[in-house]
N, C-alpha and C positions, 0 to 999 in steps of 0.2 A: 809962621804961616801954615805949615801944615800941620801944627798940631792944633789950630784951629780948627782944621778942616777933618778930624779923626775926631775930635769933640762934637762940632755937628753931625757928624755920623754916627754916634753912639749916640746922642739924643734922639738923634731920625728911626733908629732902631729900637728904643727906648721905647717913641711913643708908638712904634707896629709892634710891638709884645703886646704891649697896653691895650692895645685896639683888640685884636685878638682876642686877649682875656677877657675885655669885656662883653666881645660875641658870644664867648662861651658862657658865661653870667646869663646873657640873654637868652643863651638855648635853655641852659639849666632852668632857670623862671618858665620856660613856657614848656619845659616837659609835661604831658597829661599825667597827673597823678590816676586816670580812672581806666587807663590804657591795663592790658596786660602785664603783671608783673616783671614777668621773659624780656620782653619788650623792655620796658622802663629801664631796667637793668642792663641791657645791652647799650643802651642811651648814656646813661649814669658812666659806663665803660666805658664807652668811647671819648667821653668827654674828660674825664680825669684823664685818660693815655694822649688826648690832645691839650691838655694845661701840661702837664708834667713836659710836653716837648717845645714848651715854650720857655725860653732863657728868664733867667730871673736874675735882676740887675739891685737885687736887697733893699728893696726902699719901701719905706712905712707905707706908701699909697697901694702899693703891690700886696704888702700884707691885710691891707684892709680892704684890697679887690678878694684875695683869696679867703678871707673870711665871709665876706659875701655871696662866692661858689659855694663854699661848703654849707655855708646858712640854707642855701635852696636846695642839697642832694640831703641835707637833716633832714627837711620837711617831705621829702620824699622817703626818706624809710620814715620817718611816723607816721605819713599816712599808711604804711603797705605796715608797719604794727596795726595801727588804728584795725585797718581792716581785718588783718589775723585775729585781733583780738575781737572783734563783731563777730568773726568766723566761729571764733571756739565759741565765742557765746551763746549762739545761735546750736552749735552741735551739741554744746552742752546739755542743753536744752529739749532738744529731740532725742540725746538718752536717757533723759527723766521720762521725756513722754512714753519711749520703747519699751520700760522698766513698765510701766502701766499698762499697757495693751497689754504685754506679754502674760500681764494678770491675769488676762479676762478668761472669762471661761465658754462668750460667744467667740469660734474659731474661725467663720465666716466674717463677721463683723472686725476683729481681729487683724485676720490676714492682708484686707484691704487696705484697715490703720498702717501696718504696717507696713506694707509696701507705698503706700503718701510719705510716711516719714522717710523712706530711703529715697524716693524724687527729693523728696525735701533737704535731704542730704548733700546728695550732688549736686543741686545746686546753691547751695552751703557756701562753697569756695574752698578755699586752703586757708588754715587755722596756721600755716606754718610747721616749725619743729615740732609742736605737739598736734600734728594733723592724726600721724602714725598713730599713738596712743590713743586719742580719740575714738579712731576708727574701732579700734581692735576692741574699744569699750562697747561702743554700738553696735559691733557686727557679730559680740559676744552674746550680746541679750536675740538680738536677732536668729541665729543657730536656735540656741535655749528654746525660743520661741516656737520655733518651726522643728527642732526636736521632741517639742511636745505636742504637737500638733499630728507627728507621725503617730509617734505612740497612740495616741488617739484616734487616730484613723485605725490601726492597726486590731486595738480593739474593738473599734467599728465593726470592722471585716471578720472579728472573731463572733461576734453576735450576730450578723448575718450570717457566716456557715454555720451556727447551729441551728438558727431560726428552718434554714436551709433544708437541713437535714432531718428536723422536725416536720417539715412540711411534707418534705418528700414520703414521710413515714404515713401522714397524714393521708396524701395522694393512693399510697395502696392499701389502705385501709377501703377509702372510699370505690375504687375499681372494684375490689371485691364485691361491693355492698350493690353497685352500681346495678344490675342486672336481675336485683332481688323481687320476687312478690308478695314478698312480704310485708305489704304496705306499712299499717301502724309500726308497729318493730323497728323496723329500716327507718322509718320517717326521725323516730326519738333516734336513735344512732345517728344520722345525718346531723341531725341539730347539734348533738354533742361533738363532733365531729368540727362543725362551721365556730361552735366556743372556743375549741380546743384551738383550732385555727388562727381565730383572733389573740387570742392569748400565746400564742410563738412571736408575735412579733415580727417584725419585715426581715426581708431576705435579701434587704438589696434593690435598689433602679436596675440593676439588672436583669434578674433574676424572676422580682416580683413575680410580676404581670405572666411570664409565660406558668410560673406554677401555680396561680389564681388560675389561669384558663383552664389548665390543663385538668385542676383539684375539680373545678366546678363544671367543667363537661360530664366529668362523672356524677356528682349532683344532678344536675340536668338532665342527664340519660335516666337517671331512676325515677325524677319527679314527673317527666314526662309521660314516660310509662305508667306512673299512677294515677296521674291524672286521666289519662287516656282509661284505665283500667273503672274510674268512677263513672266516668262520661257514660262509657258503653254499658255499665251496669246498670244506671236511672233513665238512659236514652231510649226506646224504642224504634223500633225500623222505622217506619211512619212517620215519626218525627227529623230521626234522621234525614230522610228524604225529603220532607220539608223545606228543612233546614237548607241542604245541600241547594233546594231550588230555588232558596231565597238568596245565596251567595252567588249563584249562576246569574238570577237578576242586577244586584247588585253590578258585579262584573262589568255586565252590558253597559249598567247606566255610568260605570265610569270609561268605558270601550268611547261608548256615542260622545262624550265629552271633546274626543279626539285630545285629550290635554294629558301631558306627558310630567305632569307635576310631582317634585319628591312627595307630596302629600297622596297623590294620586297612585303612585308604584308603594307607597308607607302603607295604604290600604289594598292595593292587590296584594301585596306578600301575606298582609294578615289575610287576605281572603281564604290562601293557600293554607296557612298557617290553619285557619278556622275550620277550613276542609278537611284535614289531617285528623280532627280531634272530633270529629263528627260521629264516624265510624259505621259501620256497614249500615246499608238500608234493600238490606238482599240482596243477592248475586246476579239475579235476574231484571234487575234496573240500574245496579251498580254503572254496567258499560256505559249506557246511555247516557245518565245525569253527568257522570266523570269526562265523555267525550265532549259533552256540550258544555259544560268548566273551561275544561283544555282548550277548549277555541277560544272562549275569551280572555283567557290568559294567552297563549300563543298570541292572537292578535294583538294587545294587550304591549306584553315584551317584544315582539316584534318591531310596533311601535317608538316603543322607548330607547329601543337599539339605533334606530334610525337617526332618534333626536341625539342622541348623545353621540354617534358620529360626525353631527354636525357641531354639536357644542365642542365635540374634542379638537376638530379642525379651528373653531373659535379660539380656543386656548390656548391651543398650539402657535395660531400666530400671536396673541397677547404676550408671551412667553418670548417669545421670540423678539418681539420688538422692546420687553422688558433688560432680555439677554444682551442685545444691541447698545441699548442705553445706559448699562451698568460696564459695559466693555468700553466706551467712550468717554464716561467720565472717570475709569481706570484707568486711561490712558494720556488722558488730562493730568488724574495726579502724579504718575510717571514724569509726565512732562516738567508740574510744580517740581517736584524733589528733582530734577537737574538741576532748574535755575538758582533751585536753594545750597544746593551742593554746589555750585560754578562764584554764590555769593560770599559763602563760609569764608575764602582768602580775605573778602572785603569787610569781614562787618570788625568793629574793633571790640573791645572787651569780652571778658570770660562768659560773664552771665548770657551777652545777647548772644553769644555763639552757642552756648547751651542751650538757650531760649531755642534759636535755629533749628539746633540741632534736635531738640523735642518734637517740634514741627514735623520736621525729617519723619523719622519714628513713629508719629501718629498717620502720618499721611501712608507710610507704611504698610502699618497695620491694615489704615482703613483699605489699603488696594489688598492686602490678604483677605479681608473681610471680602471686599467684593468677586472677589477668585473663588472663594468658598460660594458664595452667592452663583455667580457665574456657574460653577462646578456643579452645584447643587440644581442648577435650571438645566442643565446638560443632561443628570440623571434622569431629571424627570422627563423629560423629551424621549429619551432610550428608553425609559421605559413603558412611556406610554406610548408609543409610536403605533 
């Protein structure tokens, strides 16, 4: 009688092992193979440490439950091979491309290649044990790459300081010459001077432009003066004066316009400009024709002072309401990248988390971009104030 009843109790036990293991079967079948590998494998763990604590009673149905477990945790590392191996493929691949750019001899065109192929990279995945090796191959040509890239700048920088220093030589050549009356003479010197110039080569975004200005005020200062020096040599008083009283009309007729137009002050300044290169028409009418100038000019700029206090009030608040608008939709994307940072725990796989996380980073950026924007509207306000 009761070892009846020890018999139905080892079967009753028998079949809650069985049961058991076949729930584990069933978790095993329904782990995502496209989840996180961390994950999957902490899954894969727990479940072999709960079969292994479940009693085993030696019977051929139990062995062909447990080859059914292990059938589904197979198919779980082949896929996370499968994917290593799409990994390496894929990386493989972008150090052939690396190998090419790294070719090129556009450094601009280049650099961008090359930093696409490192996004491309990361999001690559894990190739696995040979992820290491991989890397050290592409981050190898990458160095190379931007190793030679300095170098080349470096050399840049060596042809701009001499262009540099040529220039500069340049510059006090022309100072000297600057003040000469020596018209013809000076003029062929100048010219050879402006060759010489061209043929140094740039100096640089830097640099450029201030020793162009600086080269060519001196130019200017001598051509000016010659010109001036021909004017008053073929001009007579008489005409002069003229002259002077036809600019004085003029003036007016842009005066009475009342119109404050860049076209309108583009022709007083030449008015001015025009006057300068006139040159005496005697001393004894000089005052006069010059006073009655100066009023229409005064009036003139007067004017134009006025309207651009108004236009500057204009601007200042377009500015302001532009500053507003780019500070509110900063504040917006502040806002996105919380919820994207609060979602990161939820989203499941590597790539959409990288995806995410790209997001993140762009949105980033673009609120640095509008900070500089913003920053840049602050300048201008201070300084135009």
């Amino acid at each position: 009688m009761y070892e009846d009843n020890d018999n139905l109790y080892l079967v009753s036990d028998m079949d809650e092992d069985i049961k058991k293991r076949k729930e584990l079967i069933e978790e095993a079948k329904n782990i995502n193979a496209d989840k996180n590998w961390n994950e999957i494998y902490r899954q894969i763990s727990d479940l072999r440490r709960k079969w292994r604590r479940i009693s085993s009673w030696e019977s051929a149905y139990e062995d062909s439950l447990n080859e059914e477990f292990e059938s589904y945790i197979d198919a779980l590392y082949a896929k996370r091979n499968e994917v290593y191996k799409n990994a390496s493929g894929i990386k493989e691949e972008l150090i052939a491309q690396a190998k090419k750019v790294a070719a090129s001899n556009d450094l601009k065109h280049a650099t961008e290649e090359m930093n696409e192929l490192m996004n491309q990279w990361k999001q690559a995945g894990s190739a696995g044990k040979d992820d290491d090796a991989l890397w050290e191959s592409f981050n190898q040509i990458r160095q190379s790459f931007f190793d030679k890239k300095h170098e080349q700048w470096e050399q840049m920088q060596t042809k701009f300081s001499d262009a540099a220093a040529a220039k500069q030589d340049l510059i006090q050549q022309a100072k000297e010459l600057a003040n000469s009356e020596e018209w013809q003479k000076t003029s062929t010197k100048f010219k050879e001077l402006m060759d010489a110039w061209k043929a140094a080569g740039s100096a640089g975004r830097e640099k450029e432009d201030d020793l162009w200005n600086e080269f060519n005020e001196y130019r200017q200062t001598f051509y000016k003066a010659r010109n001036a020096y021909y004017e008053k040599l073929h001009v007579l008083q008489d005409q002069n004066l003229e002259a002077k009283n036809e600019l004085i009309a003029r003036a007016k007729a842009i005066n009475e316009t009342k119109s404050y137009s860049r076209e309108n002050t583009k022709q007083m300044k030449e008015l001015g400009v025009e006057w300068k290169k006139i040159g005496s028409c005697r001393k004894e009418k000089e005052e006069a024709v010059w006073k009655n100038f100066k009023e229409q000019m005064d009036q003139y700029f007067d004017g134009l002072r006025q309207a651009n206090e108004q236009k500057h009030l204009q601007w200042k608040q377009r500015m302001m309401e532009v500053r507003t608008r780019k500070d509110e939709l900063m504040q917006e994307q502040k806002r996105q990248i919380k919820r994207m940072q609060e979602d990161i725990g939820n989203v499941l796989g590597e790539r959409a988390i990288s995806e995410l996380e790209q997001r993140i980073e762009d949105k980033k950026k673009f609120i640095e971009e509008l900070e500089a924007q913003i920053k840049d509207i602050d300048s201008q306000l201070s300084e135009k104030k």
